[in-house]
N, C-alpha and C positions, 0 to 999 in steps of 0.2 A: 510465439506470436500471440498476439490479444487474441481472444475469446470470438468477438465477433468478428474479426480478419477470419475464422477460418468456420463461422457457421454455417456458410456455403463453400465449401473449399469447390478449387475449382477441377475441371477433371481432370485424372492421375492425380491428385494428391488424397493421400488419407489420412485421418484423426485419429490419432489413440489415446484413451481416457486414459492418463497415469494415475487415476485414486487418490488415494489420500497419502502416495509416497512424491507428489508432485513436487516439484521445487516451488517455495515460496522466495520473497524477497521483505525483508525487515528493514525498514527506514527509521534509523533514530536520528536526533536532532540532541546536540551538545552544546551549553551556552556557560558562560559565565556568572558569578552571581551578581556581577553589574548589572550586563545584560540582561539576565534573570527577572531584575526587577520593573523592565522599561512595559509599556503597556502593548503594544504589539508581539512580546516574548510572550509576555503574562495569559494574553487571547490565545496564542498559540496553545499553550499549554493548556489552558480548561479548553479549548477543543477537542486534543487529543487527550484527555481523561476524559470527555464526555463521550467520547467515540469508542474509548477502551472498554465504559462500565454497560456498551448498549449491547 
């Protein structure tokens, strides 16, 4: 559940901190090099390299 869904859980429910063996979730994105070159791909991608290098 989000984060803030359960900063107040409500009563009877409890939170347990799984650390750093938490499950993540990794979203990639797959194009073409047609696609690749259109200008909404192009933004896509220097956003997510500007995100990756922060």
């Amino acid at each position: 559940m989000p984060h803030l869904t359960l900063a107040t859980p409500p009563e009877g429910v409890s939170v347990t901190d799984l650390g750093s063996t938490a499950p993540t979730r990794h979203l990639g994105y797959v194009t073409t090099p047609a696609l690749a070159q259109t200008l909404p791909v192009r933004a896509l991608i220097r956003e997510l390299r500007a995100a990756h290098a922060r």
